[in-house]
C-alpha positions in Angstrom: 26.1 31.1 -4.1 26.2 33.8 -1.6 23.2 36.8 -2.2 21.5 34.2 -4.7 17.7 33.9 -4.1 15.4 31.4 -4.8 12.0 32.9 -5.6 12.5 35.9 -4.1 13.7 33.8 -0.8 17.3 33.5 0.2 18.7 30.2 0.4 17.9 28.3 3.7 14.0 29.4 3.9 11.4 26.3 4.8 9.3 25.2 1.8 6.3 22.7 1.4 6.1 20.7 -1.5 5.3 17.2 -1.9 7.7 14.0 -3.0 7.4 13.7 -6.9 9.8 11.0 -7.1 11.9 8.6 -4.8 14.5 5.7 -6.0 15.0 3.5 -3.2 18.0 1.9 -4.5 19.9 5.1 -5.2 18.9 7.5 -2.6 17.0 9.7 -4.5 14.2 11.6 -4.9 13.0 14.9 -6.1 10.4 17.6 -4.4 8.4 19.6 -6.1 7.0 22.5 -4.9 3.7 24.1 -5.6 4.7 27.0 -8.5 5.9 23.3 -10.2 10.1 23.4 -9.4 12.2 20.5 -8.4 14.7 20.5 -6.3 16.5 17.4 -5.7 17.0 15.3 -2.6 19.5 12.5 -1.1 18.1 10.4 1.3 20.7 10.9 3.8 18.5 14.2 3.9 14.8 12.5 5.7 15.1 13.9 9.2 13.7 11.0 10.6 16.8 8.5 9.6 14.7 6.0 7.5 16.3 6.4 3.9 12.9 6.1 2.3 10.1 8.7 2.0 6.7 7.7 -0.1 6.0 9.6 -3.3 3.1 11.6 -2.6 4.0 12.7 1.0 3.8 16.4 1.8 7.1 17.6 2.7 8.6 20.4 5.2 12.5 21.0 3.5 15.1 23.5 3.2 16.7 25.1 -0.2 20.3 25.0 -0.1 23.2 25.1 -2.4 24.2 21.7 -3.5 27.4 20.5 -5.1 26.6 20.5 -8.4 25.9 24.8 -8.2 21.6 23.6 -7.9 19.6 24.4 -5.3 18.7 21.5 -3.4 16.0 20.0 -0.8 17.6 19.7 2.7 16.3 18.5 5.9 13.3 17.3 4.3 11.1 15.9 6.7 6.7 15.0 6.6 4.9 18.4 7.0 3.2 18.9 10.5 -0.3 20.2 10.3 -1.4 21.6 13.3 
């Protein structure tokens, strides 16, 4: 997916968007951003190790390539708010 953008952004800026939806016993969840895409999450991907995340929490992530040629949320951790 070299030179492919997403919104204008190459793949690998930081986004904020907030959990939309979260499957505990899949590892799942989805991130949705605020111009309204999704971009899909595993939870090997929460920063801070704990597998879960809360639907509704406002997210820091990155936009990669995933496996299946989408653009994914990676590194998806709680957004800091100084």
């Amino acid at each position: 997916m070299a030179g492919h953008t997403v919104d204008g952004q190459t793949g690998g800026r930081g986004q904020i968007g907030a959990v939309e939806s979260f499957d505990s016993h899949v590892g799942l969840g989805q991130v949705r951003v605020g111009d309204g895409r999704l971009f899909s999450f595993h939870c090997t991907e929460i920063v801070d190790g704990s597998r879960e995340i809360p639907v509704g929490t406002r997210v820091e992530f990155v936009v990669a390539p995933g496996q299946l040629g989408m653009w994914e949320a990676r590194a998806v951790a709680p957004e800091v708010r100084a």
